[in-house]
C-alpha positions as CSV (number, residue, x, y, z in Angstrom):
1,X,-50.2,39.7,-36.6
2,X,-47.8,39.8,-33.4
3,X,-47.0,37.3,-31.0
4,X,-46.7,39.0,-28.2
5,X,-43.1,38.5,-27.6
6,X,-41.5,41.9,-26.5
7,X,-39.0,43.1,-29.0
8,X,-37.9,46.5,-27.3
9,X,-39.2,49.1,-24.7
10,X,-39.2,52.5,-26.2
11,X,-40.0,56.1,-24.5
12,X,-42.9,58.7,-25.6
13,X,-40.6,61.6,-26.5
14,X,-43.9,63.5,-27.3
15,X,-48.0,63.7,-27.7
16,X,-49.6,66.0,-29.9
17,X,-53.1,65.9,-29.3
18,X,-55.7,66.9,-31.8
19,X,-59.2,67.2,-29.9
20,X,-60.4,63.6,-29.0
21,X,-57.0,62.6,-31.4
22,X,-53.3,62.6,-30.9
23,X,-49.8,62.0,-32.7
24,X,-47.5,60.1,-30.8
25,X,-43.6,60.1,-30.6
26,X,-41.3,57.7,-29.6
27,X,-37.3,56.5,-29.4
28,X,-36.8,54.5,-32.2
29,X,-34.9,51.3,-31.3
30,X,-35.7,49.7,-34.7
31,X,-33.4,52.7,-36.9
32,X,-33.4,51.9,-40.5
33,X,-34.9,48.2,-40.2
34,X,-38.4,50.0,-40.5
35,X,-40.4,51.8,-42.8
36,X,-43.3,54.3,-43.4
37,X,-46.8,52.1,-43.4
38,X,-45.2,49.2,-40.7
39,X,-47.5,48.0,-38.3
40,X,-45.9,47.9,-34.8
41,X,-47.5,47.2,-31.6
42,X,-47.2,49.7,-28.9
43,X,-48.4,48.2,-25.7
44,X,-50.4,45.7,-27.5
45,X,-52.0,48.3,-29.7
46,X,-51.5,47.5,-33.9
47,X,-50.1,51.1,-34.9
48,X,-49.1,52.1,-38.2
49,X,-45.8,54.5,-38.5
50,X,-46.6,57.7,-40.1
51,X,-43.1,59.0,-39.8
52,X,-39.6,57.9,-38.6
53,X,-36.1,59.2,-38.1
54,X,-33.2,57.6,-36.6
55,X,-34.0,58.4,-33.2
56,X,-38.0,58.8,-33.6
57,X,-41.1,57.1,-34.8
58,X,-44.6,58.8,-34.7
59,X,-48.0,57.1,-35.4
60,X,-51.1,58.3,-35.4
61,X,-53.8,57.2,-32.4
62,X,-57.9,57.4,-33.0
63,X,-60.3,58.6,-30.8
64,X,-61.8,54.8,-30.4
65,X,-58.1,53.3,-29.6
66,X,-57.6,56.4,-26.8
67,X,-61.0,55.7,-25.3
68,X,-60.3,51.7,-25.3
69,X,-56.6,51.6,-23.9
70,X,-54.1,53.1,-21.4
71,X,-53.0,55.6,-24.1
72,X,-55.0,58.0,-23.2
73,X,-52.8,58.3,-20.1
74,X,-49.5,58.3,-21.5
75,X,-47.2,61.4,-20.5
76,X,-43.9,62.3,-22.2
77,X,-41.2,59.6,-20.7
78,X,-44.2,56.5,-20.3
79,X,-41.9,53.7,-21.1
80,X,-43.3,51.2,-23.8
81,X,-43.5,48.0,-25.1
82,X,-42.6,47.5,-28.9
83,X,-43.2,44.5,-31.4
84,X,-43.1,44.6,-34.9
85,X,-45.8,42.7,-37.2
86,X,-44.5,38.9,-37.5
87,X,-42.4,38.2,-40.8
88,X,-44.2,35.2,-42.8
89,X,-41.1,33.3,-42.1
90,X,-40.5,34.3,-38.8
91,X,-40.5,32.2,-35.7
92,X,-43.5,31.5,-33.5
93,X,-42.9,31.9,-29.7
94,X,-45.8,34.1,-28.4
95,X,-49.3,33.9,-29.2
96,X,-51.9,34.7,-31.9
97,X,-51.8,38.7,-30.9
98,X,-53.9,40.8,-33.5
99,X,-53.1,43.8,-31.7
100,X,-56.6,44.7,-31.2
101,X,-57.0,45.2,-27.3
102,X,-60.3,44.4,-25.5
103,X,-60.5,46.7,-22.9
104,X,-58.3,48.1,-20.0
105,X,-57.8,46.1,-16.9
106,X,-56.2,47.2,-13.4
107,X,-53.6,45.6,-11.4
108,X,-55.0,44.7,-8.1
109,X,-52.1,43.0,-6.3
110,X,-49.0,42.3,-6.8
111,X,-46.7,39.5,-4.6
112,X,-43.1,38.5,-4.7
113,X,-42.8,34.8,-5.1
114,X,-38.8,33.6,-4.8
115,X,-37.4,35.3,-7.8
116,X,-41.2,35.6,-9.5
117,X,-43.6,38.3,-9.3
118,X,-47.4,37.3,-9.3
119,X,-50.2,39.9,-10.0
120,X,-53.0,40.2,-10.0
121,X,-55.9,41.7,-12.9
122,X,-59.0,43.2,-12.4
123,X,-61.1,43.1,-16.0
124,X,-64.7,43.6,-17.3
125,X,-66.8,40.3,-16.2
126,X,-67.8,40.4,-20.1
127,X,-65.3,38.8,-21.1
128,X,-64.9,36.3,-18.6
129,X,-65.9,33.4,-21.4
130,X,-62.7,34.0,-23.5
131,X,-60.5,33.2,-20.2
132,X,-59.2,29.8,-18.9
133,X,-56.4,29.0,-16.5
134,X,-53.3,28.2,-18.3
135,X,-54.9,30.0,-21.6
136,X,-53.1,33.0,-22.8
137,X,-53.8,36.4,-22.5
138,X,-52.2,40.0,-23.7
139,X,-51.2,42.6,-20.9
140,X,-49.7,45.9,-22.3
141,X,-48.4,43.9,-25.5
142,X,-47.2,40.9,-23.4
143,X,-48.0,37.4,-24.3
144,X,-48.7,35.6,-20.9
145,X,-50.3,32.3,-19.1
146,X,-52.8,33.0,-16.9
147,X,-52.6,31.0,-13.7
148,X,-55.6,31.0,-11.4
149,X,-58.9,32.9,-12.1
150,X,-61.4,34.2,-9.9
151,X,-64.6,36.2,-11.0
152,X,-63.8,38.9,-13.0
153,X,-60.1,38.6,-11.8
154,X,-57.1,36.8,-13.5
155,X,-53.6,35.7,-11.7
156,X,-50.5,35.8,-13.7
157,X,-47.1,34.7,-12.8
158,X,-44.1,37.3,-14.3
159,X,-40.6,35.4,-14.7
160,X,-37.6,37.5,-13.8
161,X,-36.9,37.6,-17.6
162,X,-39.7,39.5,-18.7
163,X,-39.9,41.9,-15.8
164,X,-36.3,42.9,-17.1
165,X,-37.6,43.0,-20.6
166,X,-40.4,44.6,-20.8
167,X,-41.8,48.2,-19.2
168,X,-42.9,46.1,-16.0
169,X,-39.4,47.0,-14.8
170,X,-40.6,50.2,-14.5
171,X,-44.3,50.7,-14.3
172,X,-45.6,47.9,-12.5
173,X,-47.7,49.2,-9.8
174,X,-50.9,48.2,-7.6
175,X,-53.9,50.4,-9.3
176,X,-52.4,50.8,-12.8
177,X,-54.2,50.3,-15.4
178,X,-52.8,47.9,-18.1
179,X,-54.1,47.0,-21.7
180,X,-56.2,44.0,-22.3
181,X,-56.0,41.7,-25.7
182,X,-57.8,38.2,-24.5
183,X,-57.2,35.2,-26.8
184,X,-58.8,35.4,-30.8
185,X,-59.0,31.2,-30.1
186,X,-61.5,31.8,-27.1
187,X,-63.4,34.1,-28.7
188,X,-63.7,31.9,-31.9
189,X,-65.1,29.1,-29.7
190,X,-67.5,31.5,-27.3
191,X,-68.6,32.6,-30.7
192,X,-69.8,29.3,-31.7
193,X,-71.4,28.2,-28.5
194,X,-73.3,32.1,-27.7
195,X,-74.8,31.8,-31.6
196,X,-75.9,27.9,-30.9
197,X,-74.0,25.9,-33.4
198,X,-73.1,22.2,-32.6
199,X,-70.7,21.7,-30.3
200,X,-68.6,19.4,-32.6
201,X,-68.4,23.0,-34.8
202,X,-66.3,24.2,-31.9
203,X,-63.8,20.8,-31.4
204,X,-63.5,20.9,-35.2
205,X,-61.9,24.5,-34.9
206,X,-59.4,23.2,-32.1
207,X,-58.4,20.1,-34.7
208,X,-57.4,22.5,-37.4
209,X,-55.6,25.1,-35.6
């Protein structure tokens, strides 16, 4: 599990492709304080390292994660987000991120407010029952609030903190297409209502968590 909190933005140093398959490469920013089998999220997507080195990391990406997210379109220097899996006694500061992303959504607008950056997020109308303003949503690893919805399109509001954290500093751009991971409590509760259970089913779920 992840929380979305961005620990580090690492480079792809290289992409071995393997028909509809691929190795990928990367800076390590985590040296030593990984190992081989670690789940870490790279743009929101739960990988497991295959092989590190001081300076590298490589995992392995499947044919269903390239056809569902953005890394189908990485190119050797795509900057990108890192998080390592939570520790059981680690802190709580993010989100419930499984690392499992949705679908691919596109920035449709972006707009300088003060010292703030607000964009805009054009995503499949499917999903538009796991979305809420001020619920929580996962761009490209990110945990994030969204602000205003509209149809199939979400508003969030960037703070000047995590544009400087995260690859945003560098990729964010009207038409890209970012990765999707919509919140596992919403879909817990449109679960419960689309299958016809008692409502009270779905306010008992809110109690415990």
């Amino acid at each position: 599990m992840f929380t979305g909190i961005i620990e580090a933005v690492s480079e792809i140093t290289g992409i071995e492709k393997s028909g509809r398959e691929c190795r990928l490469t990367l800076k390590n920013p985590f040296g030593n304080e990984i190992k081989t089998g670690d789940s870490i999220a790279v743009d929101g997507v739960c990988l497991t390292v295959e092989n590190f080195t001081g300076r590298t990391i490589s995992f392995f990406v499947s044919k269903s994660t390239l056809e569902k997210t953005i890394a189908a379109h990485y190119r050797t220097g795509t900057p990108v987000n890192l998080e390592r899996a939570m520790p059981a006694d680690g802190r709580f500061d993010g989100h419930i991120v499984q690392g499992h992303v949705d679908s691919c959504g596109k920035i449709t607008g972006i707009t300088k407010i003060g010292d703030g950056t607000e964009i805009k997020i054009a995503f499949d109308g499917k999903f538009a029952d796991f979305t809420t303003e001020r619920g929580s949503v996962t761009v490209n690893g990110i945990s994030l609030t969204i602000a205003e919805l509209a149809g199939n399109t979400l508003k969030i509001s960037l703070i000047p903190e995590t544009l400087k954290r995260t690859s945003f500093s560098a990729t964010l751009k009207t038409g890209a297409d970012v990765n999707l991971e919509f919140d596992i409590i919403g879909k817990y509760v449109a679960g419960i209502i689309k299958h016809g259970k008692n409502p009270s089913e779905a306010e008992n779920f809110l109690e415990m968590l």
